[in-house]
N, C-alpha and C positions, 0 to 999 in steps of 0.2 A: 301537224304542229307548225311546220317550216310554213304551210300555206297559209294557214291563222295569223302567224306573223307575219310575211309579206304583205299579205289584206291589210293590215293595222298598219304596217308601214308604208302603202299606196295612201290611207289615209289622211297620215301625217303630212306627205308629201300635196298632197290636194287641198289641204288646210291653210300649208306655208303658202301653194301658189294662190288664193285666195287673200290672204295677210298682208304679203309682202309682193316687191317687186320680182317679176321673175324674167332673168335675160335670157332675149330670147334666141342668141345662142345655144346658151346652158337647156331650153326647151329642145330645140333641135336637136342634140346631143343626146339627151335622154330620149327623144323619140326614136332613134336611128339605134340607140343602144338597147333599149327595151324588145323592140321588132325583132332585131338580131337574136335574142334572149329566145323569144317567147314563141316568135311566128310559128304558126303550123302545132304547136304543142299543146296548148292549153285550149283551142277552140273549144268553145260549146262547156267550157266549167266558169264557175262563179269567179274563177281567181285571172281565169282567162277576160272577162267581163269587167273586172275591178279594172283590168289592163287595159284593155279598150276605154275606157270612160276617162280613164287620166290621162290617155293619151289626147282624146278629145278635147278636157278641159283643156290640155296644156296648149293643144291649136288656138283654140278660144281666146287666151289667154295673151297670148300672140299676136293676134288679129284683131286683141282690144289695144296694147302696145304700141299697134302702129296706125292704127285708126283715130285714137287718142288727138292724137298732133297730125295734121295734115301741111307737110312741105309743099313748095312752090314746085309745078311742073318739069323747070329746068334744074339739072346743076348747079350746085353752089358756083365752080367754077367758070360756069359760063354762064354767070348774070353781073353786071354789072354794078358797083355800088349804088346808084341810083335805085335800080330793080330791085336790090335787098332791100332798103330802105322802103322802097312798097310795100314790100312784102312784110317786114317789122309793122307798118303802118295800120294791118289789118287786126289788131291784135282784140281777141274776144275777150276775155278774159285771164284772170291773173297768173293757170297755169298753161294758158297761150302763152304767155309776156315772157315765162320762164321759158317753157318751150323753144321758142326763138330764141332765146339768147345760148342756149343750148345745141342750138340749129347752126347759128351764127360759129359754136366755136368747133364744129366737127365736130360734134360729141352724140353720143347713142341719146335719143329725144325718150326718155323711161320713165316710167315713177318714179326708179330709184334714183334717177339723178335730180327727178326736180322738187324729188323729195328733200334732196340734199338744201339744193336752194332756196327751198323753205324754213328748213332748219339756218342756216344762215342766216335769212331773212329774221327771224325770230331771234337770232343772236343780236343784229345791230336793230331792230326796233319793238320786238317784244310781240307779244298776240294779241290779235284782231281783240278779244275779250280784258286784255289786261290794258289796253292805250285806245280803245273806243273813244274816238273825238279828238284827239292827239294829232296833229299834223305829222307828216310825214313826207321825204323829199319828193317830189314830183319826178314820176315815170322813173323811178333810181330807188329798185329796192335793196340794194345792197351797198348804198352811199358811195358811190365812188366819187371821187373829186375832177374826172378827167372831162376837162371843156373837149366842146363840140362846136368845133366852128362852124356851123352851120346854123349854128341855133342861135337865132340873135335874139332869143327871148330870154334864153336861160338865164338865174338868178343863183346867187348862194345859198343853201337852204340854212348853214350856220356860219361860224366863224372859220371852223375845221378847211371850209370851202368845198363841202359837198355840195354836188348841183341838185337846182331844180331845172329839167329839160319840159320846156314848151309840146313835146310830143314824144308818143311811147317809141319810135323810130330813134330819136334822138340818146334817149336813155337805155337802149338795145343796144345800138352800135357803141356808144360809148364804156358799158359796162363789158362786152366782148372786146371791146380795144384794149381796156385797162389789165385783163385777165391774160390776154396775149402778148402783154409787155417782155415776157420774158420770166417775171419775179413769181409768178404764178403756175408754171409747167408742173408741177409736182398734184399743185389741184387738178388739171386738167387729167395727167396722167391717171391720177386715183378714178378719176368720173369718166373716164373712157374703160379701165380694166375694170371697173365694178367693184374696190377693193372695201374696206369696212372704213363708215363714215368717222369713228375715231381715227385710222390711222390719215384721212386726208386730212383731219384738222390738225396731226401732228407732224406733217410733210414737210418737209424742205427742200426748197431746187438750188440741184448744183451744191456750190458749197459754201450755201448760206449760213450763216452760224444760228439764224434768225427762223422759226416757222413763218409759211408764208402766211396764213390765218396772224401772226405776228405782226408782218410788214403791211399786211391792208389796213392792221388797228381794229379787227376784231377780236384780237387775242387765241391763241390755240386752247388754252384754260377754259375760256369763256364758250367757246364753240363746244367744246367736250363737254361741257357741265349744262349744256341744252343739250346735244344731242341724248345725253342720257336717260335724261328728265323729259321728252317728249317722243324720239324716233319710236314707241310702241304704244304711241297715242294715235289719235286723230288732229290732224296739223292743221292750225289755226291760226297762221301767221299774220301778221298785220296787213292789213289792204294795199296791196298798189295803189298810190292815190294818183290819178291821172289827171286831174283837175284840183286848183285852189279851193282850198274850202272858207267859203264866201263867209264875212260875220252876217248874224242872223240883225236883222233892221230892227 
């Protein structure tokens, strides 16, 4: 009976890492702890077998984690802002774009964090599905207003004075600049410790009276009432628009 239910609970556990993000810490941990467990005892039974295979996916699992996003050769530390800014500049695609900006702030490069910044993204512009044809700020999916002097293109995308950045480098560094001001540690902390995406949206740094989700002007309310309403969906957030979208002639 104990072994029928461990099986159903390897299961369960195979399904979540499947579903969901899984850190790959929290893999290691469970591999090191199951081993300890089981080595040498169960070889050559079915339950012994369940154990091997989810240790396997959990490698899998792992090695899809870090394969996912692939960092620049060197050190954060020992490249230069110019070389980051290259390296921002290569961006494939839109959970690249997050990736990077993720890369940029020391933080673990996961689904579940850029899952996070999807769900944000969908808090300030709505889904790819629900704003099709809708403009949106250039290379800045998460509006922030902080100029980039470097960018002598950039434009105000409203009155607010969120930008439009001439280039996805430009909107990288500048949405990691904004994040690291100080007013934001609390988010940062949440998306490094891996803690539950309601409690980042209700975070405060230091001894703000304010959420920080508050002080960007996405509202802690607003974030909550998305992440609830999507995080066990398939996330569809609105496009990175990295180019003007031209009137039709």
């Amino acid at each position: 009976m104990k072994d029928k239910k461990l099986l159903e609970n390897i299961r369960v556990i195979k399904s979540l890492m499947i579903e969901t993000e899984t850190n790959e810490g929290i893999v290691s941990d469970l591999q090191d702890y199951l081993l300890d467990k089981v080595q040498g005892a169960l070889g050559g039974t079915d339950l012994g077998d369940a154990l091997d295979n989810l240790l396997d996916d959990a490698g899998s699992s792992v090695d899809k984690i870090k394969s996912a996003f692939l960092g620049p050769d060197k050190k954060q530390s020992e490249m230069s802002n110019d070389e980051k800014r290259k390296f921002y500049s290569t961006v494939k695609d839109d959970d690249d774009f997050y990736g990077k900006v993720l890369w940029g702030l020391n933080l673990p490069v996961t689904k579940n964090n850029i899952d996070f910044l999807k769900l944000w993204r969908i808090a300030e512009m709505g889904t790819e599905k629900t704003t099709k044809g809708k403009k949106s700020a250039l290379n800045n999916p998460l509006n922030t207003t902080q100029g980039s002097y470097l960018d002598n293109n950039q434009t105000n995308y409203n009155a607010v004075g969120v930008k439009n950045y001439s280039k996805p480098e430009y909107g990288i560094e500048s949405t990691i600049k904004t994040l690291k001001n100080g007013l934001y540690n609390c988010i940062l902390d949440g998306l490094r410790n891996q803690i539950p995406y309601e409690q980042i949206a209700d975070c405060k740094t230091g001894t703000s009276t304010k959420t920080a989700m508050d002080t960007w002007g996405t509202t802690s309310k607003h974030m909550k009432d998305v992440i609830r309403a999507h995080k066990n969906t398939l996330l569809d957030p609105k496009k990175i628009q990295r180019q003007p979208i031209l009137p039709k002639p």
